[in-house]
N, C-alpha and C positions, 0 to 999 in steps of 0.2 A: 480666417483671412484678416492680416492685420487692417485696420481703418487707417487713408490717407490720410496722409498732414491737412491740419486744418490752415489752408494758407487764409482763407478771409482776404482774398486780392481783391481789389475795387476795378471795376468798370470805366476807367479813363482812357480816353482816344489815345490811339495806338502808338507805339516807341517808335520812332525817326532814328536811326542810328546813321550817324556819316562821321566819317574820322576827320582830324583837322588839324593846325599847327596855330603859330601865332607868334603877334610881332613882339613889340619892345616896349617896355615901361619903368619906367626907374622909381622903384623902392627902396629904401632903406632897408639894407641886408647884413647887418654887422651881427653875425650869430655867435653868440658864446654857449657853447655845448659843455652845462655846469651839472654836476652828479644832485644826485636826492639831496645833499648836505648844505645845500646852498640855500644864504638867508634870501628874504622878502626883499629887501634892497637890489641884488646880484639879480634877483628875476626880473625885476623890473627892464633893470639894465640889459639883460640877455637876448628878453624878446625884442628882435626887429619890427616898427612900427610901420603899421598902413597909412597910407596918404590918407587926410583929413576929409580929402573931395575923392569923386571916383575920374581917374586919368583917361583920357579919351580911349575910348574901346578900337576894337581891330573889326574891318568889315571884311576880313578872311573868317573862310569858313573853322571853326574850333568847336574840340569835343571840352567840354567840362566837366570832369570826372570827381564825385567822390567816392568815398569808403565806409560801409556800413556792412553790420552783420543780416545774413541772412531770415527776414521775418517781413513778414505783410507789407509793412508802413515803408520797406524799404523800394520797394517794387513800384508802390503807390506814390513816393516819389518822383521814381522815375518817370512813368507813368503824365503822371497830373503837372512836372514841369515840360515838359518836352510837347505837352499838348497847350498849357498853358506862356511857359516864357519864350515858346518862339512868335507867342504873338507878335513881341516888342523885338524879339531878338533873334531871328530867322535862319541865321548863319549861326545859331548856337545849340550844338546839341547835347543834351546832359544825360550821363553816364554816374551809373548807381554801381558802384563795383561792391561784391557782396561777398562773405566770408562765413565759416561755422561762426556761432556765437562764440564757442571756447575759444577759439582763433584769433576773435575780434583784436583785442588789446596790441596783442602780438605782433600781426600783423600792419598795424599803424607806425608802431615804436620802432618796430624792427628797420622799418624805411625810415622812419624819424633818425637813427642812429649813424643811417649810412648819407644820411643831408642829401637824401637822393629818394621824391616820391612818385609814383605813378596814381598820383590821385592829388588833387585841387582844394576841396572842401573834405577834411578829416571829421569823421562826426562821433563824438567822442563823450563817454558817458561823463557825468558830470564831476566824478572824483579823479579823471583824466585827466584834468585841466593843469593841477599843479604840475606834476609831472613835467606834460608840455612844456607848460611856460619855463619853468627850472632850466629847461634842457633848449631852450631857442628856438623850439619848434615849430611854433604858431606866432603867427600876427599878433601885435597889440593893436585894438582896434578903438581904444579910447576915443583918440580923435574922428576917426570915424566914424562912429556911434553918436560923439555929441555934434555934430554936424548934419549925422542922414537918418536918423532915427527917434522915433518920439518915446524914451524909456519910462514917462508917465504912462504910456499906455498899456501898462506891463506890469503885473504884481511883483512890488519889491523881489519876495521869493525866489519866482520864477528868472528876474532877469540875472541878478547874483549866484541861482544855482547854475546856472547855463554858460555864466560868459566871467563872472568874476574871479579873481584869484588875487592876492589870498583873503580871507572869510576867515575874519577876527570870530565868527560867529555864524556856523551855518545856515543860508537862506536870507545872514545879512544886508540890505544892501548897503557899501557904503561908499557914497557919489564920492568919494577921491582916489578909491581903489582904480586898479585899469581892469579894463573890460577885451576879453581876448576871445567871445565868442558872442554868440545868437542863438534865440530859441529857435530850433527847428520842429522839436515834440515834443509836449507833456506826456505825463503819464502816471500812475499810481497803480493800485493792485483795485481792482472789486472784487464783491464776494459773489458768487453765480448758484444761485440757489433752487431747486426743483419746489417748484410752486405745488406741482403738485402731488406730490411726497409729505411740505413741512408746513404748506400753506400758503396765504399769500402774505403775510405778514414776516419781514426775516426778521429775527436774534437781531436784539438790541446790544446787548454785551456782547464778550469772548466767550465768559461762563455758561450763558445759554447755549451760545451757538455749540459750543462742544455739548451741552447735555441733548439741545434736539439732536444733531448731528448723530450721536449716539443713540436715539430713539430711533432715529430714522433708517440708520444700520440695521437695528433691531428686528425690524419690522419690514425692510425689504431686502428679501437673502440674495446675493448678489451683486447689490449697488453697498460702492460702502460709503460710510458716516461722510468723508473726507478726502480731497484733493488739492494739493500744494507742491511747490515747489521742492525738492529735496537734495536736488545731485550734488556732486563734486565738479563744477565747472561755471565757467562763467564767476555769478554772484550769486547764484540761485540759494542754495541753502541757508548763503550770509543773511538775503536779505529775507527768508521768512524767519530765520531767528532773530534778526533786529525789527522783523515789525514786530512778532510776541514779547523781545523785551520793551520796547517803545508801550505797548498797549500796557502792559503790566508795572509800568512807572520806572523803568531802568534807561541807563545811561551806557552809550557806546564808550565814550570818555571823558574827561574833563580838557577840554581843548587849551584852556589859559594855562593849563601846567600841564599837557600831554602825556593826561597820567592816564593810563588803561589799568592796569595791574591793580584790581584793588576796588575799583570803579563800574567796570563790565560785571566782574563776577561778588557784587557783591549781592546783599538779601534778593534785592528785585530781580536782578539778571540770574539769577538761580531759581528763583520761582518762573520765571521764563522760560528759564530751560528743562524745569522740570513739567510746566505745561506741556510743550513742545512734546518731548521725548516720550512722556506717562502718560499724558489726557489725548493729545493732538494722534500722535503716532497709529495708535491703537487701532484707528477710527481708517485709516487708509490701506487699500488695495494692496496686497503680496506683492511681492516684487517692484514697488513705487518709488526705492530709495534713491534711485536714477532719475527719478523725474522730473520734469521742467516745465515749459511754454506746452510746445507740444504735447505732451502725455498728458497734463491737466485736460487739454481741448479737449481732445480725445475720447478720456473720461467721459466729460459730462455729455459731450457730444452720443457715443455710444449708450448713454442712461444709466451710465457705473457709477454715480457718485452723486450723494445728496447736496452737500456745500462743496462749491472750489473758490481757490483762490488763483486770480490771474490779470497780467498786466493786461488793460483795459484795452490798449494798443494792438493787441494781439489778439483780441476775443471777436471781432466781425465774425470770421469764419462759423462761429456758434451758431451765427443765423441763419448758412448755407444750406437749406433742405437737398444738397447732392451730398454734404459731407456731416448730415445726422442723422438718427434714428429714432428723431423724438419727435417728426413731423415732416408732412409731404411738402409745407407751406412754412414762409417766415411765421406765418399768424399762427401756426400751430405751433412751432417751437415755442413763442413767446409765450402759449397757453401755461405751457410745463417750464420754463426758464424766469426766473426774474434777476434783477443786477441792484446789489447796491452797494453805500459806503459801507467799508471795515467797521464791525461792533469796535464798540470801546470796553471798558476794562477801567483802571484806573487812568488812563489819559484816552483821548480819543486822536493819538498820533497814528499816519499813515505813512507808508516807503513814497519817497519820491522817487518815479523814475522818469525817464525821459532824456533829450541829450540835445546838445547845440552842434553848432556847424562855424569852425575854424579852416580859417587858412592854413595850410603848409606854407611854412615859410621857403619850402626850395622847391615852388613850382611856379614856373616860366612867368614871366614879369606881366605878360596879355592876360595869362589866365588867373592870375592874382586880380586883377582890372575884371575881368569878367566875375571873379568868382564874389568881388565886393559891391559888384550891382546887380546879381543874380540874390544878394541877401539884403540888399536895399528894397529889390521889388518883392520880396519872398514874404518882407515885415508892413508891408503896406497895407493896411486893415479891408481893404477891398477884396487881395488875395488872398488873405487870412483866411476867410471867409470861404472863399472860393476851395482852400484848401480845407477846411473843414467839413462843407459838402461833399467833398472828394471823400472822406472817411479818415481826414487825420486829424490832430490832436494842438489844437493852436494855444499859443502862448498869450497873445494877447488881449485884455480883459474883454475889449468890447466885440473879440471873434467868439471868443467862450460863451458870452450871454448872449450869443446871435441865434435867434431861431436855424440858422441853418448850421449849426452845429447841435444845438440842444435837440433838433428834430431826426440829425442824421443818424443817428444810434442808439438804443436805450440806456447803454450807460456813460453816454456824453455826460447827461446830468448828475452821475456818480462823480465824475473825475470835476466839474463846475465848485461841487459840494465839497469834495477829498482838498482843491489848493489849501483850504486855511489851515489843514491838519498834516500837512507834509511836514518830514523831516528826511533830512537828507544821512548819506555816510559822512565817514570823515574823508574830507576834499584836500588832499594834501599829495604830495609826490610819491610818497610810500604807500598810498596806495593800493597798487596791485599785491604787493605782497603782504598786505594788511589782510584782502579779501580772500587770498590766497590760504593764510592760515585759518582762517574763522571756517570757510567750503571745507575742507580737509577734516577739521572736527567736528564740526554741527552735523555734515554726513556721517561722520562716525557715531555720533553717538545715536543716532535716526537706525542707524542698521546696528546698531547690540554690539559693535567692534570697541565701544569706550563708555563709561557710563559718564553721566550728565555733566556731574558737579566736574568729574575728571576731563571732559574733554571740555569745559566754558575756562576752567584753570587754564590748564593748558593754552587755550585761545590768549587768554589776558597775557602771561607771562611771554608767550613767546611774540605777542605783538608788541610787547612792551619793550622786549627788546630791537626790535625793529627800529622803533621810535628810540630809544636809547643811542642806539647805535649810529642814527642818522646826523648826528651833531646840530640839529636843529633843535632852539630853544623855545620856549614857553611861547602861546599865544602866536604862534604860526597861523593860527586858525583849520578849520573844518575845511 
């Protein structure tokens, strides 16, 4: 019998759903619909900008809809705002429209293209953004932000990886860049370890963890060594090969000359991927080359796997004693589960993930109004808070060191520990087809279809030409 998705949904008072329309507000709407080739200047100028203040709201009933891929934190939005912002905002009901994850991207762009969306708040992974902005899609919310928002309250990182564009230097921030989003979730990978299998002490390095990992295999027939991410979809396979090259001292690219070719695949990113492929691979479950979010849970959930790796965001459902078999009770999974930061290696970098919440720039002039005071009250450190409780993932510093985050989950204090160690992709317009090519090979060489060095080549040269091709010069930034 296959085991259910681990959804991990939270307990928040119940979805309100009522449909609704809305009145009139005048924004600034001058859209230039520019290709990937377009310099920093031409963005600037493309994106139509938000009023500085928020415009008097409509006391007509309105749904405010955004777009998110299918997974926990999406639901628990729903959820936690519809119980929470119709305190202030009664007549408002918010709508989480939800999509496969491979879809995500797609899906947004696709209505991006046609300047026609059925969604309000696009919530957009964080190397989205260029793109966006290039193409007139999204708000510039500069003015806005330095009017309704306290961005000291926010680690540089975090507010630059979320809302800025362009990042002379990923995770930069730099206060004269414009600002075209807001944190709506943090996020990173933890490692999820059977305490009682490896002990309660996890693997400091990489090196260890693969050698316990492999004792642990050893020694119980059945669970194996290892659980990660692997497929061809999404980012999934990109990002467990750029966090083994990040932990192993290698470089995605050189961003100030937008060199990859040469960079990616040199000594380090080849012991990376010779890790990955030789040490890491060995250690995982038949048939796992398809694997993601889900099939990790699952894993460890059913007792199949010594270490996993997984976004942190996504791991509640571990606690579920209806959807594991490692205990009738939280207090018994946690017996045999522990969470912590990514071993180090030569660096002790970790994946950022996580994603902000943009306007569409071609949704009705009220729900633009609504959708910049629904992220006014969303970043207020009280709700922050509130929403941390609820089991999400907050951005800003003094919701992260709130007891009622550090206390709602065991690996809150993973992800508190993981901000100073993020590094992010390359945050640029190209993109999708950046990530596109890297999934395609790093799966290939995970399933025996390419060998290592051949398919990390492969990756550089033909991302290079990507970037080659996009007539965008040097220091564009991440």
């Amino acid at each position: 019998m296959r085991h259910p998705k681990l959804t991990g949904r939270l307990s928040v008072p119940g979805r309100k759903a009522r449909l609704a329309t809305a009145a009139m507000l005048l924004v600034a709407t001058t859209v230039a619909a520019c290709g990937d080739g377009q310099d920093d200047g031409d963005a600037k100028a493309g994106a139509p900008k938000a009023p500085a203040t928020i415009p008097e709201l409509t006391k007509d009933p309105l749904t405010l809809s955004f777009i998110w891929f299918d997974w926990p934190p999406a639901h628990a939005l729903e959820d936690f705002a519809n119980a929470e912002y119709k305190k202030e905002r009664p007549n408002a009901t918010i709508k989480v429209n939800t999509v496969p994850n491979a879809n995500w991207h797609d899906a947004m762009f696709t209505q991006f293209a046609a300047h026609k969306t059925d969604f309000d708040i696009a919530i957009l992974d964080s190397q989205h953004i260029g793109e966006a902005v290039t193409n007139g899609n999204i708000l510039d919310l500069t003015d806005f932000v330095k009017n309704n928002i306290d961005v000291k309250a926010y680690n540089p990182y975090l507010l630059a990886a979320y809302g800025q564009f362009p990042q002379a230097e990923t995770g930069k921030r730099d206060e004269n860049a414009s600002l075209y989003g807001l944190p709506l979730l943090g996020d990173t990978w933890t490692m999820i370890y059977r305490k009682d299998l490896i002990g309660d002490k996890p693997p400091q390095t990489w090196d260890e963890m693969i050698s316990v990992a492999g004792r642990c295999q050893a020694d119980n027939p059945g669970v194996s060594g290892l659980a990660f991410h692997q497929a061809n979809g999404s980012d999934a396979a990109a990002v467990t090969y750029n966090t083994v090259n990040g932990i192993y001292g290698g470089n995605l690219w050189d961003p100030k000359t937008r060199k990859i070719d040469g960079v990616l695949n040199d000594a380090a990113g080849q012991e990376a991927m010779d890790v990955l492929v030789n040490k890491m691979k060995p250690l995982t479950a038949k048939g796992s080359g398809n694997w993601f979010i889900d099939e990790v849970n699952a894993a460890v959930a059913q007792g199949k796997a010594c270490i996993a790796f997984n976004w942190i965001a996504a791991s509640g459902g571990l606690l579920d004693p209806k959807q594991s078999t490692l205990g009738t009770t939280r207090e018994q999974i946690l017996d045999k589960l522990g969470f912590a930061t990514l071993p180090s290696q030569k660096t002790n970098l970790v994946p950022l993930g996580g994603m902000g919440m943009h306007v569409s720039a071609y949704s009705p002039a009220a729900n633009q109004a609504e959708a910049l005071n629904f992220m006014k009250w969303f970043e207020r450190p009280d709700i922050q808070k509130k929403w941390a409780a609820a089991g999400g993932v907050p951005a800003r510093t003094d919701a992260l060191e709130s007891p009622e985050f550090l206390n709602a989950g065991p690996f809150n204090k993973v992800y508190a520990d993981s901000v100073p160690r993020m590094r992010d992709m390359w945050n640029v317009p190209e993109y999708a087809r950046l990530v596109d090519i890297e999934n395609t090979n790093v799966n290939a060489a995970l399933n025996g279809a390419k060998k290592p060095k051949d398919a990390l080549d492969d990756i550089a040269r033909e991302q290079q030409s990507v970037l080659d091709s996009s007539g965008r010069k040097g220091g564009g930034g991440l």
